[in-house]
C-alpha positions in Angstrom: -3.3 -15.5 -12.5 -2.5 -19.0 -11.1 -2.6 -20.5 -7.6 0.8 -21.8 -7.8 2.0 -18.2 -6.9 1.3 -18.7 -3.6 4.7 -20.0 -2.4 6.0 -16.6 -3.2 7.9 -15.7 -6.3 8.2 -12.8 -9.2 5.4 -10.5 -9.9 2.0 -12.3 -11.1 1.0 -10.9 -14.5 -2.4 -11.1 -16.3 -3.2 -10.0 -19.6 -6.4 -8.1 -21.1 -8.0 -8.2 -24.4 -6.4 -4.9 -26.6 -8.5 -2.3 -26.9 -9.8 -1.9 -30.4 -7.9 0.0 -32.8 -11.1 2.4 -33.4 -11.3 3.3 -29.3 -7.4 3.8 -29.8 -7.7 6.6 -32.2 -10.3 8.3 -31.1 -9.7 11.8 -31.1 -9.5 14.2 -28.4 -13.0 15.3 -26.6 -15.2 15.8 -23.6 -14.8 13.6 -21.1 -18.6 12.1 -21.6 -17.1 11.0 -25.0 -13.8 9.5 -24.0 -15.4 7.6 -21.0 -13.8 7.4 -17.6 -9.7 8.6 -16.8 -7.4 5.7 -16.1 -6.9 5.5 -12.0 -4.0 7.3 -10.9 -1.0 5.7 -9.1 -2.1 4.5 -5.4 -5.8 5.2 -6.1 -7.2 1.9 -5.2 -9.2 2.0 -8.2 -7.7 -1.5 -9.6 -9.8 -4.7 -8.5 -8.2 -7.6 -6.6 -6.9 -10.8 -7.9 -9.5 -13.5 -8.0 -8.4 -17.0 -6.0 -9.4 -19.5 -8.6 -10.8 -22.3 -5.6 -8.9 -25.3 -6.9 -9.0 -27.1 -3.7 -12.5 -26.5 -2.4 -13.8 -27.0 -6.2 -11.8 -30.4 -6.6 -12.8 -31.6 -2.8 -16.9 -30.8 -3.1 -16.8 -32.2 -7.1 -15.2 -36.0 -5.5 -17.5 -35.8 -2.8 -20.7 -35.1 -4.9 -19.5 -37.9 -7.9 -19.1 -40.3 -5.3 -22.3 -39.9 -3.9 -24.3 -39.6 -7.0 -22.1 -42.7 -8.6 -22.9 -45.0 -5.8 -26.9 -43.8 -5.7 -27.1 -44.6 -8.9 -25.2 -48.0 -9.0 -27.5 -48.9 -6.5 -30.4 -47.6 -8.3 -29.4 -49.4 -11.7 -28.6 -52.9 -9.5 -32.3 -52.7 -8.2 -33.9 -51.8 -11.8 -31.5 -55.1 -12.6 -33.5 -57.6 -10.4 -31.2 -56.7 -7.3 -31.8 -56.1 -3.8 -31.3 -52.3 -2.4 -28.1 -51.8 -0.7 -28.1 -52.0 3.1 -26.7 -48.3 3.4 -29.8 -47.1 1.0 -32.2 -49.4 3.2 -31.2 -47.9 6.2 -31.2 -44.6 5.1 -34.9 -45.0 3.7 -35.7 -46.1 7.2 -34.2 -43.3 9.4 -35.2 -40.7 7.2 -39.1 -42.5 7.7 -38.6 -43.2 11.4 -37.3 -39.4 12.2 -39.1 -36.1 12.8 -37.9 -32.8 11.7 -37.0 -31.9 15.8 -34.8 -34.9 15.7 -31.3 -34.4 17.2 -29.5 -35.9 14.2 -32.1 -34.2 11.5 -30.9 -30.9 13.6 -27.6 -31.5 13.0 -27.3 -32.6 9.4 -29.3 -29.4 8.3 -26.9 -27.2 10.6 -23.8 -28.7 9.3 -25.3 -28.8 5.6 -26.0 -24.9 6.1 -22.6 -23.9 7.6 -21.2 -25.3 4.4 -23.7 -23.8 2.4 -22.2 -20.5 3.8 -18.4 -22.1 3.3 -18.9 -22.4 -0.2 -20.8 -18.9 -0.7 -17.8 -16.8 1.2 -15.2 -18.6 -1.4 -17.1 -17.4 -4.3 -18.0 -14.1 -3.1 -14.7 -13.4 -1.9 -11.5 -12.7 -4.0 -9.3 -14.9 -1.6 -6.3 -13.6 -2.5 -4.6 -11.8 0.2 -1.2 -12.5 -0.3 -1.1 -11.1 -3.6 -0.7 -7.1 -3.9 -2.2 -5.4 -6.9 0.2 -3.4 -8.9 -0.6 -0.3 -11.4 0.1 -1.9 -14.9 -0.6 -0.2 -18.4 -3.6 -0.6 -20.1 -4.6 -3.9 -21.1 -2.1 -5.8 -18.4 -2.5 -6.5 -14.7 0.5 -7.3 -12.3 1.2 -8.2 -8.8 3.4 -9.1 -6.7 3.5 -11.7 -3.6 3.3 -9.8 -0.1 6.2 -12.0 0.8 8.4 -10.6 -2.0 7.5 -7.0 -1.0 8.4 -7.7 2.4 12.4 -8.7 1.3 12.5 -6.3 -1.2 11.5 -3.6 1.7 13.6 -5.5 4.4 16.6 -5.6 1.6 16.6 -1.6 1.3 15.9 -1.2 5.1 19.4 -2.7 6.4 21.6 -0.7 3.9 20.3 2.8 5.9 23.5 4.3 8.2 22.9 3.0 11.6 20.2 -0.3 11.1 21.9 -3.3 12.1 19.1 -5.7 11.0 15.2 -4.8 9.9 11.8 -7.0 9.9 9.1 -5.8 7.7 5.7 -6.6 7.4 3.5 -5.9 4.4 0.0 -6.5 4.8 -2.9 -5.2 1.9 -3.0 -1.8 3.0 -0.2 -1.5 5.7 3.6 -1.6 5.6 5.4 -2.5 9.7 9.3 -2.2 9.8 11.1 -2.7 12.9 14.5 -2.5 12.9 17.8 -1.9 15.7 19.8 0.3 15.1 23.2 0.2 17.2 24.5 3.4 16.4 23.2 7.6 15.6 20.6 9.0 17.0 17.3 7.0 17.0 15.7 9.8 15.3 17.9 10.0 12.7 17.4 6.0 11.7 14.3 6.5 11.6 13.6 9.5 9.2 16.1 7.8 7.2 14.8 4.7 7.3 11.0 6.3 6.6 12.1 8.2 3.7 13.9 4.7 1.9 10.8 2.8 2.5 8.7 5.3 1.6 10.4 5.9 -1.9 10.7 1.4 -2.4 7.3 1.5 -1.5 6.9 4.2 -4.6 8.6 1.8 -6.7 6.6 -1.3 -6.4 3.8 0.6 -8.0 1.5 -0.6 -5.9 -1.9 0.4 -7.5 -3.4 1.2 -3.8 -0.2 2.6 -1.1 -0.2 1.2 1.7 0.4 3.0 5.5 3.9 3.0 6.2 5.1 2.9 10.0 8.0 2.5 11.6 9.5 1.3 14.9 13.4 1.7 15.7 15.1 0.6 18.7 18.2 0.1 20.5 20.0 -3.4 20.4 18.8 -5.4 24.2 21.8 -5.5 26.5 22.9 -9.1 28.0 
């Protein structure tokens, strides 16, 4: 899966490795034997996308090779007959001259630990949210963009009797549509309109369904 899907596009697909051809024709047993069922469709039993942290990878790998790369020019200049850098003098000096209850000592080992943290929530957490896992045979993952779902929802919302334009919101485990509908009843639009979204909804194959609800309204009057 690749970070450049995040502008929105067609479904994200990621391949496994093939069973082997010995698991595949195994026959017919217990359950202990055959191991555990495939998830069923809307389960939730398929993992998340993994985010693969180009940016905040690329941004702490500059900052630590320009750090270590000047240290140890500096350090290489000195074992060369050379005099310490001023920025390397100074530093030796503060880091002498200050206690641990120093104001800036405080703050450097604050702002060093909140970024600590930063770094631990990226590679704890899949990061991912705008990607929606879909149910995909064995062997193959897909997904699609939340924005996509959202048109393809929106697209099937305005051709129900009655809606004369729809919004729709996916998020991970919740789909919003609002739409106006300027003629039949209101009640009518709407268990229309539930029923077509609820079936598209059926179609993306999401692997974990999401809550569907639905808001319908009259046109405002000017």
């Amino acid at each position: 899966m690749s970070d450049e899907a995040a502008g929105g596009g067609p479904p994200t697909l990621e391949k496994r490795p093939a069973a082997p051809a010995d698991a595949a024709a195994d026959p017919a047993g217990p359950d202990e034997e055959r191991g555990p069922k495939a998830p069923r469709a809307g389960s939730g039993r398929r993992g998340r996308f993994w985010s693969e942290r180009r940016l905040p990878a690329l941004l702490l790998a500059l900052v630590l090779a320009f750090a270590t790369g000047a240290l140890l020019y500096d350090l290489a200049a000195v074992r060369a007959g050379h005099e310490a850098r001023a920025w390397r003098r100074e530093l030796a000096e503060q880091l002498a001259g200050r206690s641990l209850s120093d104001g800036w000592v405080l703050g450097t080992a604050v702002a060093v630990a909140l970024l600590g943290l930063w770094l631990l929530l990226l590679a704890l957490t899949p990061g991912t949210r705008w990607l929606l896992t879909m149910r995909g045979a064995p062997g193959l993952r897909a997904g699609i963009d939340r924005r996509t779902a959202a048109a393809v929802l929106r697209g099937q919302a305005v051709q129900v009797p009655g809606v004369r334009s729809a919004k729709v919101t996916v998020r991970r485990r919740s789909v919003r549509a609002r739409a106006v509908a300027h003629f039949r009843e209101l009640d009518a639009v709407r268990a229309d309109l539930r029923g077509v979204l609820a079936d598209t909804v059926a179609d993306l194959g999401l692997a974990r369904a999401p809550r569907l609800s639905v808001h319908v309204r009259r046109p405002d009057r000017h």
